[in-house]
C-alpha positions in Angstrom: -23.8 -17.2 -1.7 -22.7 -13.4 -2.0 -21.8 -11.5 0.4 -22.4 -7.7 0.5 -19.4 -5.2 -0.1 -18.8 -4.0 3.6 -18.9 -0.3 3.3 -19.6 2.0 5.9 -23.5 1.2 4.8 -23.3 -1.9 5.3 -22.1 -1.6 8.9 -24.7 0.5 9.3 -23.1 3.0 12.1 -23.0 6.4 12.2 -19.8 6.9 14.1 -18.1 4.5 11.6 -18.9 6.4 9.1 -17.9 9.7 10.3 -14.3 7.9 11.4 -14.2 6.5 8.1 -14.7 9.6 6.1 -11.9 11.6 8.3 -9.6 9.2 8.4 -10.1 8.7 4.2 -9.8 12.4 4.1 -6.6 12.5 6.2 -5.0 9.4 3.9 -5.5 11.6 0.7 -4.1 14.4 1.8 -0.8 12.6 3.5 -0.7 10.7 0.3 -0.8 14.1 -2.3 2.1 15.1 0.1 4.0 11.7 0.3 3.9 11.5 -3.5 4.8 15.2 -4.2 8.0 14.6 -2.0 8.5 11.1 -3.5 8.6 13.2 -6.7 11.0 15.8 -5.8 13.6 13.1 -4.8 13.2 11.9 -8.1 14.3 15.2 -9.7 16.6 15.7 -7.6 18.6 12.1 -7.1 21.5 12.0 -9.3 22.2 8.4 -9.1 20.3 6.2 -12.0 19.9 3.1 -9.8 17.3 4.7 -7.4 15.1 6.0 -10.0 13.2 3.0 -10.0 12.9 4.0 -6.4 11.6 7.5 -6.0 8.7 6.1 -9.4 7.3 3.4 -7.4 7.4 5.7 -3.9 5.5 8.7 -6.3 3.1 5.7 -7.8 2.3 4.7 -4.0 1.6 8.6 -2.9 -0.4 8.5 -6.3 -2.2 5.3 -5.4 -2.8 5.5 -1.6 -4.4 9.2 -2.4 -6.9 7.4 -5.2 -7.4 5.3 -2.0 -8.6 7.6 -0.1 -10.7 9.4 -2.5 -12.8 6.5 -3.4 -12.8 6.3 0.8 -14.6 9.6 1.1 -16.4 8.8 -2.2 -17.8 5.5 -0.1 -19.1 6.9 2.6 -22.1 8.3 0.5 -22.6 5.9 -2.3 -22.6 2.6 -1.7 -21.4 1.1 -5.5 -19.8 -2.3 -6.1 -17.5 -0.2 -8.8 -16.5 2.3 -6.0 -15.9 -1.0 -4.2 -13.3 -2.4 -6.7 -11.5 0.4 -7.6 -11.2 1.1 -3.8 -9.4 -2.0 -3.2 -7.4 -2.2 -6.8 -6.0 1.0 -5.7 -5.6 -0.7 -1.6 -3.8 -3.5 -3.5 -1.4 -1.3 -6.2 -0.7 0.8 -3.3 0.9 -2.1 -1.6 2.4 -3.6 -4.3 4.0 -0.5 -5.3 5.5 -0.5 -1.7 6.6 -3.6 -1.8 8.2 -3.4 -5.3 10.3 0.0 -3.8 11.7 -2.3 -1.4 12.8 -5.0 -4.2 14.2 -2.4 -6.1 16.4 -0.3 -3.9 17.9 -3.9 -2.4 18.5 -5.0 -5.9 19.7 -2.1 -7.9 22.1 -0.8 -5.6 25.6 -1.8 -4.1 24.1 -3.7 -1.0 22.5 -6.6 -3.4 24.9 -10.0 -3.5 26.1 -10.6 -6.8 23.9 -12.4 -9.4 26.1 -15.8 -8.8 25.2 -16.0 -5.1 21.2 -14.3 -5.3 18.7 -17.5 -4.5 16.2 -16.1 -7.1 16.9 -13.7 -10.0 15.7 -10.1 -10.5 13.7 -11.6 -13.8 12.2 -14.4 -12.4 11.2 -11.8 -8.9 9.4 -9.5 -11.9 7.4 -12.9 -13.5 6.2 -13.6 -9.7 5.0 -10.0 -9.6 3.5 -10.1 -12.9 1.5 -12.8 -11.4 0.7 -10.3 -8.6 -0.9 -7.9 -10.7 -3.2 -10.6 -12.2 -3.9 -11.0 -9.0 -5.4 -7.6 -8.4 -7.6 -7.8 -11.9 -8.9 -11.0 -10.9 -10.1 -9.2 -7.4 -11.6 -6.4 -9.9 -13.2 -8.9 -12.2 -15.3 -10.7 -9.6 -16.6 -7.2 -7.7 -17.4 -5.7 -10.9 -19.0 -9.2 -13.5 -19.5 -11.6 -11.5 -20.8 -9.9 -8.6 -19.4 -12.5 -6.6 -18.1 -9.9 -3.3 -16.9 -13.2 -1.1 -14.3 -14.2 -3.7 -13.5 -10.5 -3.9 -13.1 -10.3 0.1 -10.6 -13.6 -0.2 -8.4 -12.1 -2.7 -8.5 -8.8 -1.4 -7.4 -10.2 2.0 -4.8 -12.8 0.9 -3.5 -11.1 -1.7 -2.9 -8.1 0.9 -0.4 -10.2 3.3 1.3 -11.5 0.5 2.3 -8.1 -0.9 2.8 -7.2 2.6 5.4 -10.0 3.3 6.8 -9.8 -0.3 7.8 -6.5 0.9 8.2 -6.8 4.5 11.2 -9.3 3.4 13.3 -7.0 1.3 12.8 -4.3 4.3 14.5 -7.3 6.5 17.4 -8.1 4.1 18.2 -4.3 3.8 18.6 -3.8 7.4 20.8 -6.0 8.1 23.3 -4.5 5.2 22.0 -0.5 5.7 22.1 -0.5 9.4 22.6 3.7 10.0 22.7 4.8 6.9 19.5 6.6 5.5 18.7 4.4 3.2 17.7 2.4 6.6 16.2 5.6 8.0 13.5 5.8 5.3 13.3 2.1 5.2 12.1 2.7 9.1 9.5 5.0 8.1 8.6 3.1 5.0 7.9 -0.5 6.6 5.0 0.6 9.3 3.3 2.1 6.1 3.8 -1.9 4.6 2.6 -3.5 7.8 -0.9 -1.4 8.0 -1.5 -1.3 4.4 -1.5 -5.2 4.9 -3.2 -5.4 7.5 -6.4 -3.2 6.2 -6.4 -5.5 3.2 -6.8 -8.5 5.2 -9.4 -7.1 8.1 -12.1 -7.1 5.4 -11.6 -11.2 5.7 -13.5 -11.2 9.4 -16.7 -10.7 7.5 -16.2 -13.8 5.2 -15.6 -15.9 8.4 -18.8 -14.3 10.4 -16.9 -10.9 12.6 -19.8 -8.4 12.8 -19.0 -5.4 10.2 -19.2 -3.2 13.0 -16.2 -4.4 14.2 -14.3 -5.3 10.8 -15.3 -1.5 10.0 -13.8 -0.1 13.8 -10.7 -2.2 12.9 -10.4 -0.9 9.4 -10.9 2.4 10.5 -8.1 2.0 13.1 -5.7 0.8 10.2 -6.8 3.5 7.9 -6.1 6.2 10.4 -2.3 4.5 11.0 -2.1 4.5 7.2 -2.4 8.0 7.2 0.0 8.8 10.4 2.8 6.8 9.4 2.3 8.4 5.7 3.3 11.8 7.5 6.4 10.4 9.3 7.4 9.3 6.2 6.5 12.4 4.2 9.2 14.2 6.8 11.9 12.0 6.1 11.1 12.8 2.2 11.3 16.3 2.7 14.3 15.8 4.6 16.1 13.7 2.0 14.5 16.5 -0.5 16.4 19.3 1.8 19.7 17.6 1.7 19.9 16.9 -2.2 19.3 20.7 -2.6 22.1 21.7 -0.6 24.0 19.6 -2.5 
């Protein structure tokens, strides 16, 4: 049995819709400004080890913005191949975020050494290899198979995994960055992890019989927290941005 994309068609409310297409709006344009500070940082940091950093924080603001787009974009065509891009680019954007937290606890001073880490940086990058076969499998049965309830499972799973993978590193840092602002960023950075998850897996209350009205009121409520926590985040950017020029 298939189940229908829920869209803001398929929910079939007005008011939804209109939430949905401002609160899309407002994630693009926090996103085009997260990812243009993201940037700057990366011109501007000196130090080699955070690159890695700043790319994936640029590739989220890059990501979440295509997000957002295809948002706007699906609140007046309903298309199964706005559908999956829309969550591929729901999915990369957590991902991304999740791998920025990997990185910056790895590649800088605050990591054990490699003699006492439980798992190694290589084997970490096979498991996330594994997670982007994760997100082509999602876009394989939305756009071939046309099979939407597999799509909604992986979309939904796969969302709190990313969301833990990266809600772990976020943990391990603060206990080793506490006041530093590397843990000031990593604040403003892990509210952005939590809702990102949590929109990912709302989509799953229609698999197990939620009305789309309300999977579509709560993904609306996550999609507008997307977007404000994007701008708190987007301040501490600039911020950071500010101080490297001084220096």
């Amino acid at each position: 049995m298939a189940f229908a994309p829920l869209t803001v068609h398929a929910s079939g409310d007005a008011s939804a819709a209109a939430v949905h297409f401002l609160g899309s709006v407002l994630v693009t344009m926090a996103a085009t400004i997260f990812g243009f500070y993201a940037v700057q940082n990366l011109r501007l940091n000196r130090l080699e080890s955070q690159r890695p950093f700043w790319r994936y924080l640029a590739l989220v603001g890059t990501s979440a913005g295509l997000y957002g787009l295809l948002g706007v974009a699906g609140t007046v065509v309903r298309s199964r191949t706005l559908t999956a891009f829309g969550d591929g680019a729901l999915l990369f954007c957590i991902v991304f975020l999740a791998f920025s937290m990997r990185e910056v606890y790895y590649d800088s001073a605050l990591a054990p050494e490699p003699d006492d880490q439980r798992f190694s940086l290589e084997i970490l990058r096979r498991v996330e290899a594994g997670f982007v076969v994760v997100i082509l499998v999602e876009w394989v049965a939305v756009l071939l198979i046309d099979q939407s309830v597999v799509a909604q499972f992986v979309k939904g799973l796969g969302s709190v995994a990313f969301a833990a993978y990266g809600v772990v590193f976020a943990e391990k840092l603060e206990s080793m960055a506490r006041g530093t602002s590397l843990d000031t960023l990593r604040r403003h950075l892990l509210p952005v992890l939590v809702c990102l998850g949590g929109l990912g897996f709302a989509d799953l209350g229609v698999a197990v019989g939620v009305t789309p009205v309300v999977v579509q009121a709560v993904e609306n409520v996550f999609v507008v927290l997307v977007a404000g926590f994007l701008i708190t985040a987007t301040i501490r950017l600039q911020q950071n941005v500010e101080g490297l020029s001084v220096a």
